[in-house]
C-alpha positions as CSV (number, residue, x, y, z in Angstrom):
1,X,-63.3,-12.9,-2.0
2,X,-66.0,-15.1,-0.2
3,X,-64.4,-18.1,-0.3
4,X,-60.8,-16.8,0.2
5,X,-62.2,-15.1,3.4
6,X,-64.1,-18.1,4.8
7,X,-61.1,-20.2,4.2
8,X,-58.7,-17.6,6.6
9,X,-61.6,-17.8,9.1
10,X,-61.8,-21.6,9.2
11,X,-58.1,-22.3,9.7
12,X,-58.4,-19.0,12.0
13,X,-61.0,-20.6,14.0
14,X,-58.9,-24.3,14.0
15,X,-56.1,-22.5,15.5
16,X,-58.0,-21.2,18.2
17,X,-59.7,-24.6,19.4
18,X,-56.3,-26.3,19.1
19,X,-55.0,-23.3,21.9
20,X,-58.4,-23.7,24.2
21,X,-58.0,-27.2,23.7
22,X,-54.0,-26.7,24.4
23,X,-54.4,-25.0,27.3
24,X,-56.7,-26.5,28.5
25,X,-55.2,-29.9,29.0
26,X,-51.7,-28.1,30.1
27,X,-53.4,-26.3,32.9
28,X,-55.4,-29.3,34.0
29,X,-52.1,-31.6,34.7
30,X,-51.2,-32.1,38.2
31,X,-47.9,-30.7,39.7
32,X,-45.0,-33.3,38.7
33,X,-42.6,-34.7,41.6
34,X,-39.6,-35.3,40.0
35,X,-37.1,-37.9,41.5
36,X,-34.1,-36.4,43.5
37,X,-30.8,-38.2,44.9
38,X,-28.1,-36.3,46.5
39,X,-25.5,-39.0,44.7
40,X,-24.9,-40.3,40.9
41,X,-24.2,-38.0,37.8
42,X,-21.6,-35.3,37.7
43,X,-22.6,-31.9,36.8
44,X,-20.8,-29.4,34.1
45,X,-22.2,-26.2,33.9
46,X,-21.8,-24.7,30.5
47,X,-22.2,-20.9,30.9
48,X,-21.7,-18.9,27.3
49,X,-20.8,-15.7,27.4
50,X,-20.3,-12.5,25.5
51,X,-19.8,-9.1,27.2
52,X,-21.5,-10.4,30.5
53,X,-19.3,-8.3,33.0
54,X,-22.7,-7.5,35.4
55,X,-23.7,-10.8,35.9
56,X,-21.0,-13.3,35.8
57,X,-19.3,-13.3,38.8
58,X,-22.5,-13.4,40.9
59,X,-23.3,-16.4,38.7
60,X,-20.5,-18.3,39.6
61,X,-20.7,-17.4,43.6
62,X,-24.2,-18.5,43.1
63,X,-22.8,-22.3,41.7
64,X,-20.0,-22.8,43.6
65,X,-22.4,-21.9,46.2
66,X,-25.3,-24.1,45.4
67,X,-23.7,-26.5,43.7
68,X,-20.1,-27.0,45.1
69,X,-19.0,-30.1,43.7
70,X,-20.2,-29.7,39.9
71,X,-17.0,-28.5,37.4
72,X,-18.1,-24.8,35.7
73,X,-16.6,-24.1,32.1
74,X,-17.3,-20.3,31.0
75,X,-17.6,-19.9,27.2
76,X,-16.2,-16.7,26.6
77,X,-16.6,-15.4,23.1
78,X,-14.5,-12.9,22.7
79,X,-15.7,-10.2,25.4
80,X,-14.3,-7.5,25.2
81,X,-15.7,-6.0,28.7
82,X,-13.5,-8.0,31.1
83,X,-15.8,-11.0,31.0
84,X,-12.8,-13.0,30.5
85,X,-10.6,-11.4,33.0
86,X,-13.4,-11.8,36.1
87,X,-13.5,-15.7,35.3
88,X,-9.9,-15.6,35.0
89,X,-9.9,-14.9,38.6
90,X,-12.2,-17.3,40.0
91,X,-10.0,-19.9,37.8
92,X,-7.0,-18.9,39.3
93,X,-8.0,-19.7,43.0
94,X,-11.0,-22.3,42.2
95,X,-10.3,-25.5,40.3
96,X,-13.9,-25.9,39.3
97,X,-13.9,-23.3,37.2
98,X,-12.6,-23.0,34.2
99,X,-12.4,-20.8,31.3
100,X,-12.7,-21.6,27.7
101,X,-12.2,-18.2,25.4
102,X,-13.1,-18.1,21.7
103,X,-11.2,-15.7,18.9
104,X,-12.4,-14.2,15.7
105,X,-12.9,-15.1,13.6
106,X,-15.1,-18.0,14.8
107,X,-16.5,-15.9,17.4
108,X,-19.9,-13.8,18.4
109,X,-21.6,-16.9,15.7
110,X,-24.4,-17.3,17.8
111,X,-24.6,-19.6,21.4
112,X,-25.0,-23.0,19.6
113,X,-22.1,-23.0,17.6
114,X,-20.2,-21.6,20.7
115,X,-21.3,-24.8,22.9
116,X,-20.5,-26.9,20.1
117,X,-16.9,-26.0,20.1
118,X,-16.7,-26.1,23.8
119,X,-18.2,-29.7,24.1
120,X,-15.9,-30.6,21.5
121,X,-12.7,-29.5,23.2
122,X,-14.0,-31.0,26.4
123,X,-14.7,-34.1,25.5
124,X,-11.2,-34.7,24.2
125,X,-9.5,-33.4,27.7
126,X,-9.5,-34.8,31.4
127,X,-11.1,-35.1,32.9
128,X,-13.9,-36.1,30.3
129,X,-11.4,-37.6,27.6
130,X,-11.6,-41.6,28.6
131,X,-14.2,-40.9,31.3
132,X,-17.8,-42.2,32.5
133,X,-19.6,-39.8,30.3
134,X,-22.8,-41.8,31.2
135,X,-22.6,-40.5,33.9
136,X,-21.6,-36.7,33.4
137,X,-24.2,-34.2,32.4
138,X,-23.8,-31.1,30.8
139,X,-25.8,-27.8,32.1
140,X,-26.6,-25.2,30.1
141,X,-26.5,-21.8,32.2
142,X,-27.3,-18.4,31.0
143,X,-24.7,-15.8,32.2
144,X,-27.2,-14.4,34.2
145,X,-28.7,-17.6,35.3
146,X,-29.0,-18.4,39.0
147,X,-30.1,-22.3,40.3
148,X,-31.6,-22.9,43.7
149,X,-30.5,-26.1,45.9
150,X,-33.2,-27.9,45.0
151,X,-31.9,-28.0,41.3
152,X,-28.7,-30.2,41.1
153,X,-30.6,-33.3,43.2
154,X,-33.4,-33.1,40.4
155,X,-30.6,-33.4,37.8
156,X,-29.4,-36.7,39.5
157,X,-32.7,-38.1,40.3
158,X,-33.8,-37.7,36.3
159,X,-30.5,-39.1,34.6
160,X,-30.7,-41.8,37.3
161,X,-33.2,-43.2,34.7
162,X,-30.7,-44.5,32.0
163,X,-33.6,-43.5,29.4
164,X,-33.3,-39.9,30.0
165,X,-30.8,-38.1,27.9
166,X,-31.9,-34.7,28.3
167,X,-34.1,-32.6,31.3
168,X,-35.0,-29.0,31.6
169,X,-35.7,-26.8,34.6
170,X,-38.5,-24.1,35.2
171,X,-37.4,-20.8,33.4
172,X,-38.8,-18.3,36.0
173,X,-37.7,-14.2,35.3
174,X,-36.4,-12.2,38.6
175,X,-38.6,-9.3,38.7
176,X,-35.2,-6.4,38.9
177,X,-34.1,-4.1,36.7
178,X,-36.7,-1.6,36.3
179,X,-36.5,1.9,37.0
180,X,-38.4,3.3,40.4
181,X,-41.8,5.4,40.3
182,X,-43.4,6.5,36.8
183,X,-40.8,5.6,34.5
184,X,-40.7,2.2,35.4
185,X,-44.1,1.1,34.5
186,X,-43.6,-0.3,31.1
187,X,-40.6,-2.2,32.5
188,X,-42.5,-3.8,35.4
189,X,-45.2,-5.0,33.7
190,X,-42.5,-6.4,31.0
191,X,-41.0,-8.0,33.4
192,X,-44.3,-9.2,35.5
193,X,-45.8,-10.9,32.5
194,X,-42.6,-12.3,31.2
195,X,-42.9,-14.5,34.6
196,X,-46.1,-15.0,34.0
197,X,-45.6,-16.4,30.5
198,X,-42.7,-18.5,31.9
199,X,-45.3,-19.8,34.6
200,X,-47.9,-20.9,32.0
201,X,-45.1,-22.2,29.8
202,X,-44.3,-25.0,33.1
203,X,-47.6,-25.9,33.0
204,X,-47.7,-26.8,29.5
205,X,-44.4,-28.2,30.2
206,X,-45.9,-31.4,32.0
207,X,-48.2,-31.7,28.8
208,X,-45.5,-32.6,27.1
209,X,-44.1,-35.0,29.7
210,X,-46.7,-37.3,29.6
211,X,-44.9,-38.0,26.0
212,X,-42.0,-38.5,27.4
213,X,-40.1,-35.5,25.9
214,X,-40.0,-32.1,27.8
215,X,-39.0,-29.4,25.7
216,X,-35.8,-28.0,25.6
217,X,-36.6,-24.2,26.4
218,X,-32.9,-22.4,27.2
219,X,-31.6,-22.0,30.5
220,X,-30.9,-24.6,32.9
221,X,-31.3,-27.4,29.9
222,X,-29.1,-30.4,30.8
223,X,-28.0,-33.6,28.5
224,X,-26.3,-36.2,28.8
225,X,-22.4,-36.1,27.8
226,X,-22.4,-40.0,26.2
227,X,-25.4,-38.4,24.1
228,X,-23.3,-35.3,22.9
229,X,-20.4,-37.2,21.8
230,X,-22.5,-39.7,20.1
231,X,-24.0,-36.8,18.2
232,X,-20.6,-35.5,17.4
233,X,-19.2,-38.6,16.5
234,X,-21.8,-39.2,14.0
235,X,-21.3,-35.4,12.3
236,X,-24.6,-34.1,13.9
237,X,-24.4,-31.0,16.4
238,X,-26.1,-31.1,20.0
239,X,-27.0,-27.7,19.3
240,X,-28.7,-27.1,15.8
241,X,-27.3,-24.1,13.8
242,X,-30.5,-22.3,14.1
243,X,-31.7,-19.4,16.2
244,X,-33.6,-21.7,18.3
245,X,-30.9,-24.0,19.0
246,X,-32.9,-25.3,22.3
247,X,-35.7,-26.4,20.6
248,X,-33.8,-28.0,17.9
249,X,-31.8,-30.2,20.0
250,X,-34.9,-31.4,21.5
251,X,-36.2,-32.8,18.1
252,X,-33.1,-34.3,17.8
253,X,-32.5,-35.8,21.0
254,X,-36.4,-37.2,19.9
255,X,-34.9,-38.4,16.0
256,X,-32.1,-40.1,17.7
257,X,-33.9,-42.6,19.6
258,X,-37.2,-43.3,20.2
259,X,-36.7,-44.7,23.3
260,X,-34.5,-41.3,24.8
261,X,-36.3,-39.2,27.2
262,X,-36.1,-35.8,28.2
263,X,-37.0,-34.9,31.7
264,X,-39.0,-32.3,33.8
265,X,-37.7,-30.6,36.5
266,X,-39.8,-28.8,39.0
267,X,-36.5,-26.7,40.3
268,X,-36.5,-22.9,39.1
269,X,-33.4,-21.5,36.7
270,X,-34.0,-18.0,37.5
271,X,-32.8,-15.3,34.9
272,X,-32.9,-11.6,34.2
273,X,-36.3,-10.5,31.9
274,X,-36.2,-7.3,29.4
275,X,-37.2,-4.2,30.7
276,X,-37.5,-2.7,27.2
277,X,-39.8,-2.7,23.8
278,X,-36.8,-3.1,21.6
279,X,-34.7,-5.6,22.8
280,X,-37.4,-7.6,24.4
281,X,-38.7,-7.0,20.1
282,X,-35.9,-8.6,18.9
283,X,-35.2,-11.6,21.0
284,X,-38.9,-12.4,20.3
285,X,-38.4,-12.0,16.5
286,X,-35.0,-14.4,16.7
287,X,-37.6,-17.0,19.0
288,X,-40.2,-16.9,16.1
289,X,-37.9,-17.3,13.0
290,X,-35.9,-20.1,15.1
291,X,-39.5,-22.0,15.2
292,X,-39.5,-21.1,11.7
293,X,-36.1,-22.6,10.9
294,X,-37.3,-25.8,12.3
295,X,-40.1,-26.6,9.8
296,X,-37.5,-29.1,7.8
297,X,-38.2,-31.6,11.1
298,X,-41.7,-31.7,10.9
299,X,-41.8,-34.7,8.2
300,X,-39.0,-36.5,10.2
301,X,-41.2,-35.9,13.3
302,X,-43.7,-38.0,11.3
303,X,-41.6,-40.6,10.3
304,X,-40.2,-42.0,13.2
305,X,-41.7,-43.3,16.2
306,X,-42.9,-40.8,18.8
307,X,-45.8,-40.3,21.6
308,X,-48.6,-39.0,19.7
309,X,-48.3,-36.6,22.4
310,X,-44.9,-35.5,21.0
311,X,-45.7,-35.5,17.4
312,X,-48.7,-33.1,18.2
313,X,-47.0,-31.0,20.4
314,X,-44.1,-30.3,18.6
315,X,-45.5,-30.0,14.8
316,X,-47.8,-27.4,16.7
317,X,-45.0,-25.1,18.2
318,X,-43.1,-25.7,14.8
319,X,-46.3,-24.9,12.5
320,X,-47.6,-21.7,14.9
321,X,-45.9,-19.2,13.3
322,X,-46.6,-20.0,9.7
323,X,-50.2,-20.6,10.6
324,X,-50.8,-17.3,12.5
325,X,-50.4,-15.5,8.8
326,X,-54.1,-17.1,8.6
327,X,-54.8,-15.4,12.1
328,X,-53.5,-12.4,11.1
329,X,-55.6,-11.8,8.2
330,X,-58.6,-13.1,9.4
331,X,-58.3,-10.5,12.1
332,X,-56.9,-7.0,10.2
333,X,-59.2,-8.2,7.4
334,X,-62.0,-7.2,9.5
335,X,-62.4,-3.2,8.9
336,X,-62.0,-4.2,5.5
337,X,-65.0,-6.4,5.6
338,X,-67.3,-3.7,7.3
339,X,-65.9,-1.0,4.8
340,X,-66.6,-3.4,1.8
341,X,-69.4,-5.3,2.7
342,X,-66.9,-8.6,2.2
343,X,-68.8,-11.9,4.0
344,X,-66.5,-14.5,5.6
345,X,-67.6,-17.8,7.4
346,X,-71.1,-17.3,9.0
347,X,-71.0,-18.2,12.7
348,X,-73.8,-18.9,15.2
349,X,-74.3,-16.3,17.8
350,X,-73.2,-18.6,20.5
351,X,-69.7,-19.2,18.4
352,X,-69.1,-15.7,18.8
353,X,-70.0,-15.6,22.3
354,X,-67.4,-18.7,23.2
355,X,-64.7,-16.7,21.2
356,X,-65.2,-13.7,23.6
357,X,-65.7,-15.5,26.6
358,X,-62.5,-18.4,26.1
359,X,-59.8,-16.4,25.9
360,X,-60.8,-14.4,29.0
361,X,-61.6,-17.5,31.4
362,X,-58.3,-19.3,30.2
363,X,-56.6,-15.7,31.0
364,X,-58.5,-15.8,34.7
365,X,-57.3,-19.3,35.3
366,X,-53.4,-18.5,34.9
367,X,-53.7,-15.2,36.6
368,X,-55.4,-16.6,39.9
369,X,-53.0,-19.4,40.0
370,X,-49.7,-17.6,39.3
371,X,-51.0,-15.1,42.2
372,X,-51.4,-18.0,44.3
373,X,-47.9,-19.0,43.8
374,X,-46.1,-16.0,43.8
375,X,-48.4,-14.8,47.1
376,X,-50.0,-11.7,45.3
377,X,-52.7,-9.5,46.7
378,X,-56.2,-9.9,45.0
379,X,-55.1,-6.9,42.6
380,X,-52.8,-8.6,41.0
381,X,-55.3,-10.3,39.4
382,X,-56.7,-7.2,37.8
383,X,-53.3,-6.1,36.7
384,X,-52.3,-9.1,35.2
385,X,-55.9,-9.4,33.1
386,X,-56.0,-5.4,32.5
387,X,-51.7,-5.7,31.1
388,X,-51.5,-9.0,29.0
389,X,-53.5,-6.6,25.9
390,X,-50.2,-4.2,26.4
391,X,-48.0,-7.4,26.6
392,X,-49.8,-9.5,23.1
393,X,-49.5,-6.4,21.4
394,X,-45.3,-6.1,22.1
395,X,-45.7,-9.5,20.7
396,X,-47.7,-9.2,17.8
397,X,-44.9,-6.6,16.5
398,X,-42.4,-9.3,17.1
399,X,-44.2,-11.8,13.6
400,X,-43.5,-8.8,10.7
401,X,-40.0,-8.4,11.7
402,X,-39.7,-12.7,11.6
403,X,-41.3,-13.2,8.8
404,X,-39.2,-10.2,7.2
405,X,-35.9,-12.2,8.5
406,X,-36.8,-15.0,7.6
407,X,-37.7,-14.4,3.8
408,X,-35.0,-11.9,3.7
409,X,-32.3,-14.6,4.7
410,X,-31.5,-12.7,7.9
411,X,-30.1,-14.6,10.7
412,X,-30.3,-12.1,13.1
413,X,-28.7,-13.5,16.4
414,X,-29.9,-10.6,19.1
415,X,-28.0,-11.1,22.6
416,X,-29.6,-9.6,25.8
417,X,-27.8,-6.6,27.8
418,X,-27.5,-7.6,31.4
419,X,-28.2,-5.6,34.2
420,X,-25.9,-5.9,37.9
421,X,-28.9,-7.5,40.2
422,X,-26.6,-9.1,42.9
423,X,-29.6,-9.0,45.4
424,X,-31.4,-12.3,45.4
425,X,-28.7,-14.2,43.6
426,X,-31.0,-17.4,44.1
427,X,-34.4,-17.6,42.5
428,X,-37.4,-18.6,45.0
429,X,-37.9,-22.0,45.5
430,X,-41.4,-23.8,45.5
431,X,-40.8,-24.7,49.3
432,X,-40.2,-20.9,50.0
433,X,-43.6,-19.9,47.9
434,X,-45.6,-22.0,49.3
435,X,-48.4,-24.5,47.9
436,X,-49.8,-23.7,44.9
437,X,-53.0,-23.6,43.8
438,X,-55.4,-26.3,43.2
439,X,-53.8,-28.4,40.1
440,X,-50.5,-26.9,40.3
């Protein structure tokens, strides 16, 4: 039992370095300034959409709005809330928007088959059939997603670069939804972490863009329309049939081509956050087992050329969630030890002192920056240290259920419930935050 327990410990304590050093080196990059031209790629927002009757119309005022002259295509699958019938309208008077409706039974698959059909009809029809699609981009656009005017000139100033087949904005969570007074505690701090999660995630972000390859993270991902037909013309889909099709299609814009890049942007793709344990539960258990589902690219990762940066980076994220098993026993083992007398690896007193005293400065660092940008009183500070326990923990149930899934062969496809949050229909931009702090 010795050995088995110093061997959890030691891979234990390898994970943790590899997330001081992680974190480390993502908070210590400085703020990126991405390129920006008001002229040169067209834009087509992609917006899936199932049952998103709250949201969808204040989506597309918010486009049309922002972004006038880009062409949005609405993937209804098969709503049966009148998703279909609100677009409908907006069609009817505004050519740039259109509306592409999926039946059963090939509908309510999950959101990367749904985009893979919709490219594929596209692509065949004017006005992309025959066109420049060098020079067209598609935009992914959660139905609840909202852009700022900052993000379509970022768009054209990163496929300027004829390199870059793929960019990503900043993710950020509007902080609506939860109820007033007492009962809406839980669902504040949900939603105030979720933010801040989505604020340390940039950061690490422009880690990964010193490789050359920004991850593909959800909302407001963009690629290039040559690249997507190239991918369907050789039998491979943009979107990976996995549960974290995002991330997938990262790797493979990466396997592709060593030389293809995938951009940062700065802009912010704001979206709706969960104000519940379940559902905010169960789209953590679909992100975990979709990192799961992607262990069959780590030797292809290997194989072909890559940034180290890249190779590190992504075999990390891919590898997290089977490694933390290692984690997890090192830490519920621990009562057992004390109760049994059972020895693990020995550690020097100022080990143990480090692993205390890490976590809580990294933890510091992020909270005194994101209350910097977001223009926080001092408190905040204290909240955010005094909640992210609450928050790991909502988390930590999230692994069970994934590793349940997963060995299981569930494919569990959970799709968030949207909430009517009209007011702001944009998300903030950097210019109206402010600076940021030191580094950012």
């Amino acid at each position: 039992m010795t050995n088995f327990l110093s061997v959890v410990d030691v891979i234990g304590l390898i994970l943790f370095l590899l997330y001081v050093v992680h974190q480390v080196t993502s908070a210590l990059q400085p703020r990126p300034k991405p390129p920006t031209a008001e002229e040169g790629v067209h834009l087509t927002f992609l917006i899936p959409a199932l049952n998103e009757a709250p949201v969808i119309g204040a989506t597309l005022e918010n486009l049309r709005a922002t972004v006038p002259d880009a062409r949005v295509v609405v993937i209804d699958d098969a709503s049966d809330d009148g998703t279909d019938r609100i677009v409908a309208r907006f069609a009817a008077s505004d050519p740039g928007v259109t509306l592409l409706r999926r039946e059963f039974p090939e509908a309510r698959q999950n959101k990367g088959r749904a985009m893979n059909w919709a490219v594929g009809r596209l692509l065949t029809q004017p006005p992309l059939a025959g066109g420049d699609l060098i020079g067209e981009v598609f935009v992914v656009l959660d139905a609840d997603g909202r852009v700022g005017p900052d993000f379509a000139p970022q768009v054209r100033g990163a496929f300027a670069d004829p390199r870059v087949m793929a960019a990503q904005g900043w993710m950020r969570f509007r902080q609506t939804g939860a109820p007033a007074g007492r009962r809406g505690l839980w669902a504040r701090m949900l939603l105030f972490q979720q933010d801040l999660e989505s604020f340390i995630v940039g950061h690490v972000q422009r880690l990964r863009a010193l490789g050359g390859t920004a991850s593909l993270t959800g909302n407001g991902q963009c690629m290039r329309a040559s690249y997507v037909a190239a991918q369907l013309a050789r039998g491979v889909d943009p979107w990976p049939d996995v549960l974290l099709e995002d991330f997938a299609s990262a790797v493979e814009v990466r396997l592709h081509d060593p030389s293809h890049r995938i951009a940062l942007l700065t802009a912010h793709v704001g979206q709706q956050g969960l104000v519940a344990l379940g559902p905010f539960v169960r789209q953590r258990t679909r992100w975990t087992q979709g990192a799961m589902q992607c262990l069959s690219y780590l030797p292809e990762l290997w194989r072909h050329p890559a940034h180290p940066i890249t190779r590190l980076d992504f075999s990390y994220f891919i590898l997290v969630p089977w490694l933390n098993v290692m984690l997890l026993l090192s830490i519920l083992s621990q009562p057992l030890r004390r109760a049994f007398g059972w020895q693990g690896l020995a550690l020097p007193g100022w080990m143990g002192v480090f692993l205390s005293v890490a976590p809580l400065a990294l933890q510091l660092n992020w909270a005194l920056r994101y209350r910097a940008e977001r223009r926080l009183p001092w408190w905040a500070v204290l909240y955010t240290l005094v909640s992210l326990p609450i928050y790991s923990a909502a988390l930590f149930l999230s692994m069970p259920l994934a590793y349940y899934n997963h060995f299981t062969g569930r494919r569990v496809w959970y799709k968030s419930v949207r909430h009517d949050d009209r007011a702001p229909v944009e998300p903030t931009t950097a210019k109206e935050t402010g600076s940021l702090a030191s580094g950012d």
